[in-house]
C-alpha positions as CSV (number, residue, x, y, z in Angstrom):
1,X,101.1,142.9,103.8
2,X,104.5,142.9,105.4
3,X,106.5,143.5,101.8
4,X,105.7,140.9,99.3
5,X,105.7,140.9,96.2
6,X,103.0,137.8,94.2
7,X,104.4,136.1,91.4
8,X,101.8,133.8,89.3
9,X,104.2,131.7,87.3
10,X,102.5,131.2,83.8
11,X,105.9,130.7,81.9
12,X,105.3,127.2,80.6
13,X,104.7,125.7,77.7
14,X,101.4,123.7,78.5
15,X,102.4,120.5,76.8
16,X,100.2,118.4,79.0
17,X,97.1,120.8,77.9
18,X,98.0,120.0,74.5
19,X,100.4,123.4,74.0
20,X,97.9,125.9,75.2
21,X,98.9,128.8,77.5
22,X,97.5,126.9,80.4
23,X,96.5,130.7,82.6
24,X,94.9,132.3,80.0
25,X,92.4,129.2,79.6
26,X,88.7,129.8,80.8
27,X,87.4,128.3,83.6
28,X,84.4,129.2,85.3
29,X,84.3,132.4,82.8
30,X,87.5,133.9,83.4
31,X,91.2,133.0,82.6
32,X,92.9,130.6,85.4
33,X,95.4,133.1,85.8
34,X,92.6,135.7,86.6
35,X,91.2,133.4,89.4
36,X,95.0,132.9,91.0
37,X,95.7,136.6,90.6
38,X,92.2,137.5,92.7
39,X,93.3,134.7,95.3
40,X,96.8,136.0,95.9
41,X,96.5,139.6,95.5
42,X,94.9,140.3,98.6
43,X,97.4,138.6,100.4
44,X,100.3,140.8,99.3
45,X,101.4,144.3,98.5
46,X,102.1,143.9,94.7
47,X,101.5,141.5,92.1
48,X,103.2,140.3,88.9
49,X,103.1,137.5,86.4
50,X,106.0,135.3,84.5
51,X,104.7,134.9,80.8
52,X,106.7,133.8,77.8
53,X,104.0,134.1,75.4
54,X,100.8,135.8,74.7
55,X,102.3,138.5,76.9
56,X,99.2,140.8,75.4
57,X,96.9,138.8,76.8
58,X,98.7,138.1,80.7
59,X,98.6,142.5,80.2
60,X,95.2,142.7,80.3
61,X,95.0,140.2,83.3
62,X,98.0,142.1,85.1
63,X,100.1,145.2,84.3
64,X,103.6,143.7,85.7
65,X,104.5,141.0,83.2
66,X,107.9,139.8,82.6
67,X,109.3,136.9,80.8
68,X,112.0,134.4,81.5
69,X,115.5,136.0,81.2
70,X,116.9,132.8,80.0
71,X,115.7,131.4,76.9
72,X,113.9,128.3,75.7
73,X,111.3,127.8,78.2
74,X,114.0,126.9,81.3
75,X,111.1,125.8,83.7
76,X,110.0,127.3,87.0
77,X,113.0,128.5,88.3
78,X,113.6,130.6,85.5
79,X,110.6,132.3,85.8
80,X,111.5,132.3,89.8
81,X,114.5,134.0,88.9
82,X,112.4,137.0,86.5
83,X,110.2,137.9,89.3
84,X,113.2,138.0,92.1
85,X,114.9,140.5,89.4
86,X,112.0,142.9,89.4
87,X,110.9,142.6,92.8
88,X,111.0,145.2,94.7
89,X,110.1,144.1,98.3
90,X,111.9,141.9,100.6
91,X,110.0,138.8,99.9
92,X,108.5,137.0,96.6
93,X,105.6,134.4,96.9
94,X,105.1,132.3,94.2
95,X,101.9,130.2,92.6
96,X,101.3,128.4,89.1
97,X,98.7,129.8,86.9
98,X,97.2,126.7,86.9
99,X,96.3,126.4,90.7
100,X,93.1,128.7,90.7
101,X,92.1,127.1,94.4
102,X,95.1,128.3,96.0
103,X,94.5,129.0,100.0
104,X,93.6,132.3,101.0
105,X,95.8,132.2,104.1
106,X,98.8,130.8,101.4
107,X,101.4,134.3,102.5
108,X,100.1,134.6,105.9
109,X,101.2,131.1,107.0
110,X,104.3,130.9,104.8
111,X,105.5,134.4,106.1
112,X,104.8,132.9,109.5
113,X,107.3,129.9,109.2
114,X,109.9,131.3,107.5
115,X,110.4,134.2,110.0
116,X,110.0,131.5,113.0
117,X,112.5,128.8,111.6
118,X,114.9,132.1,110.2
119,X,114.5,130.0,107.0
120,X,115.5,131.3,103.6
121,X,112.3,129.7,101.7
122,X,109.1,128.1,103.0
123,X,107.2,125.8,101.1
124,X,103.7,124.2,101.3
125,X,103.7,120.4,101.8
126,X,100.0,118.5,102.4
127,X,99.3,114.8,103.4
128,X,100.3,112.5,106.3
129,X,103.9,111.2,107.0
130,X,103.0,108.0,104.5
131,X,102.0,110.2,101.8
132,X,103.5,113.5,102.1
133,X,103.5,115.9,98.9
134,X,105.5,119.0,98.9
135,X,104.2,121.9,96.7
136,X,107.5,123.6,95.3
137,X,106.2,125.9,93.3
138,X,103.9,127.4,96.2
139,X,106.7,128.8,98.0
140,X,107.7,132.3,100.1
141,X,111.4,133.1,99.7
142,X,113.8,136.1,100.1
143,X,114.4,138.3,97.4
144,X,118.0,138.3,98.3
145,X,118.5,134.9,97.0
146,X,118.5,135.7,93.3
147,X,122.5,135.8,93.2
148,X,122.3,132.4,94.6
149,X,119.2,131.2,92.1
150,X,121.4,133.0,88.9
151,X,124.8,130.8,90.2
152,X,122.5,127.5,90.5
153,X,121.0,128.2,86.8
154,X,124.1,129.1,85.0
155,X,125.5,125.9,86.2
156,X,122.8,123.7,84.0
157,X,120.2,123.6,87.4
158,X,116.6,123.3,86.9
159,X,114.9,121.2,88.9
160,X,113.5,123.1,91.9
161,X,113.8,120.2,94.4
162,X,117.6,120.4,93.4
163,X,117.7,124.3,94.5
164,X,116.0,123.6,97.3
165,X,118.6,121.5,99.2
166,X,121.0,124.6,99.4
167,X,118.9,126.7,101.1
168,X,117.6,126.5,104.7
169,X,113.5,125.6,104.1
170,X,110.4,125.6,106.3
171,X,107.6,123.1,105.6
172,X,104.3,124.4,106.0
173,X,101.6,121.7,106.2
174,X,98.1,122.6,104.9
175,X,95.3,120.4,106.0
176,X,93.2,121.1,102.2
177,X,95.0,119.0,99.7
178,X,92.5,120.1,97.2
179,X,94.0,123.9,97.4
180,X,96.8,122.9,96.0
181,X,95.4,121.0,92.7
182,X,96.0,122.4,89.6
183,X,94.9,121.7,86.3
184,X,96.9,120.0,83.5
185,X,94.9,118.8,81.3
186,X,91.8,119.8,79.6
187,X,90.0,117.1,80.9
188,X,90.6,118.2,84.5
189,X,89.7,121.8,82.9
190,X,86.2,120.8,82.3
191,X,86.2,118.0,85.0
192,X,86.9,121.2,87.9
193,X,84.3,123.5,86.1
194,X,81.5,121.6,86.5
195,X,82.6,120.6,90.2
């Protein structure tokens, strides 16, 4: 799997699911973070998840389960910057628990742009040049940059878009838009089920 390391991010605090651990609700009979976890795993040679609660539960799901360094919930780049501390391989790929569609070819395509463009991170962006939408969180980087993600955090960053800008990034357009939907609410939750 050409050394990389999966890391479902499931750090959040689910506020628009009402304050639910978003992965570890059921849909379509197993936890969402079960259904990314048996879409990514294939593509890589380990797997691991970010968790900041229920981390009991994640355990079951996954053996590898580490919470945020940081404290208070810091948002997806602090759970970035767990899984590039315990990651053992030369590249990290991350997805949100939430995301249980994910593409199958997701690493294969990533991997393949960020060693053509010698890029430090690639990222998955669908829709046309009107109505482009980047998906940060679905993104292939090298481990190496976790000095440069620590520096960026301890100087108050969080947005991911923000981080981002420093590095060198490949786009990787994916033709299914629908891959790349995940599910916030609990409406959508049942809406997706039954789909």
């Amino acid at each position: 799997m050409n050394n990389i390391t999966g890391l479902i991010l499931a750090g959040g605090r689910g506020t628009r699911m009402g304050t639910v651990d978003k992965g570890l609700q059921v849909f379509r009979g197993a936890p969402m973070a079960m259904h990314v976890l048996m879409r990514l795993a294939p593509q890589v040679d380990h797997i691991m998840i970010n968790a900041n609660q229920n981390l009991a539960a994640y355990e079951s799901i996954c053996t590898a389960v580490w919470p945020d360094e940081m404290q208070g919930f810091a948002g997806p780049l602090a759970g970035l910057q767990s899984g590039l501390m315990h990651c053992e391989t030369a590249y990290l790929v991350t997805a949100p628990c939430d995301s249980p569609f994910l593409p199958l070819d997701l690493v294969e395509r990533l991997r393949t742009a960020l060693l053509e463009q010698d890029a430090d991170l690639a990222v998955a962006v669908t829709g046309d040049a009107e109505h482009r939408q980047s998906h940060p969180v679905f993104c292939l980087l090298k481990s190496s940059l976790l000095s440069h993600l620590t520096l960026f955090l301890q100087q108050g960053g969080r947005k991911v878009d923000a981080w981002y800008v420093s590095l060198a990034v490949a786009e990787v357009h994916f033709d299914d838009e629908a891959a790349f939907r995940n599910i916030n609410t609990l409406d959508e939750l049942r809406k997706f089920e039954a789909a």
